[in-house]
C-alpha positions in Angstrom: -52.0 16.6 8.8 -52.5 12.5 8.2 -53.5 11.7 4.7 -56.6 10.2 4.2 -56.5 6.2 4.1 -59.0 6.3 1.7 -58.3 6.6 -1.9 -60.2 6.1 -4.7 -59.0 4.0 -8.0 -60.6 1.8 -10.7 -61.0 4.7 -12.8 -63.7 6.2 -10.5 -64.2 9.9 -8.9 -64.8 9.7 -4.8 -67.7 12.2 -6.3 -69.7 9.6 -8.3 -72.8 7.9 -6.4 -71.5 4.3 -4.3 -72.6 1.3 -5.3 -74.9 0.8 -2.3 -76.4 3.4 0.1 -75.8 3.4 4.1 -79.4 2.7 5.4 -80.5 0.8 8.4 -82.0 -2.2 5.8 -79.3 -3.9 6.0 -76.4 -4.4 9.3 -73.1 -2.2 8.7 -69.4 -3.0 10.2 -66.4 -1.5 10.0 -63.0 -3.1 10.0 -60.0 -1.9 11.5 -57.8 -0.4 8.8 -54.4 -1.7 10.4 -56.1 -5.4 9.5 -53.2 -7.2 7.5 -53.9 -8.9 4.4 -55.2 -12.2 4.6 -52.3 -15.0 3.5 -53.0 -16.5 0.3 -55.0 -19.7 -0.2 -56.6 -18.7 3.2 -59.5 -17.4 3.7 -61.2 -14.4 6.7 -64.6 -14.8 7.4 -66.6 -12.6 9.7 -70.5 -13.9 11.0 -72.5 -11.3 12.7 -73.6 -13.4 16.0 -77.4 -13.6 16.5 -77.4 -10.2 19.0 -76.2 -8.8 16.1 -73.7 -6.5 18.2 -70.3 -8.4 17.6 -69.0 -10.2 15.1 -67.1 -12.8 15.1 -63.7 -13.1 12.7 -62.6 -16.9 11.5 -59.7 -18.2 9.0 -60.8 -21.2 6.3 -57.5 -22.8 5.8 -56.6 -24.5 2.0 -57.7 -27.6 3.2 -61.0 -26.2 4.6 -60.2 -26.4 8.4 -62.3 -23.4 10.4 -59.6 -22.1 12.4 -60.6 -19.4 15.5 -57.5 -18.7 17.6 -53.7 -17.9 16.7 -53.0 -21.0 18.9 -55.2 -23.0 16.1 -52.8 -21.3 13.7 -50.2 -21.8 14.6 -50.9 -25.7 14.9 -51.9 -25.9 11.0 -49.1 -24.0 10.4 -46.9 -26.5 12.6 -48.6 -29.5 11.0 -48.8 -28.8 7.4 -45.0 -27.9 6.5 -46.5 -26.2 2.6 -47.6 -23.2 4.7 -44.0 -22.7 7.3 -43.9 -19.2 5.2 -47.0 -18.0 6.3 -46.5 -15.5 9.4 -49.2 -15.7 12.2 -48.5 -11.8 12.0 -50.8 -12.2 8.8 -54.1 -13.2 11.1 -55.8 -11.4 12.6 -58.9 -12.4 14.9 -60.1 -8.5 15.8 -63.4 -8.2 15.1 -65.0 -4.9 12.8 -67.5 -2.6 14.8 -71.1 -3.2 14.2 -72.9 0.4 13.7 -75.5 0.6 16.1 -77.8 2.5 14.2 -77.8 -0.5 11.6 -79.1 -2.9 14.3 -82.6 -4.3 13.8 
């Protein structure tokens, strides 16, 4: 049997209430767990398109570039020597699953 991927720290129980309720108020994704941890200095940002179905996932660079594709990664990274040690392994453009029944 898999452990669970889930665990709870921060001096909490996975019994005590969470700090917001699933509801259809507001709309609900869910990221892939195999996401790798966003570089440091950089920065992933996801925005909910306007059919509210997908989402779209983007990475604000140091210097405040919007970049939307490895091959726009891989260019900064190219260009801007400071960040050779970051690893275009570390981005990842997959975008989390909307939950349908949160859709207005």
């Amino acid at each position: 049997m898999k452990e669970s991927p889930y665990v709870c720290d921060r001096n909490i129980s996975c019994d005590d209430p969470a700090d917001i309720e699933y509801n259809a108020t507001k709309t609900w994704a869910i990221d892939r767990l195999d996401i790798p941890k966003t570089p440091q200095d950089f920065k992933r940002s996801l925005v909910l398109r306007r059919d509210f179905f997908r989402m779209d996932a983007y990475y604000i660079t140091p210097t405040g570039n919007k970049l939307r594709t490895r091959n726009e990664v891989a260019a900064f990274i190219e260009a801007n020597p400071k960040y050779q040690d970051v690893k275009l392994s570390d981005f990842s453009f997959t975008s989390p699953k909307v939950m349908e029944d949160t859709i207005p």
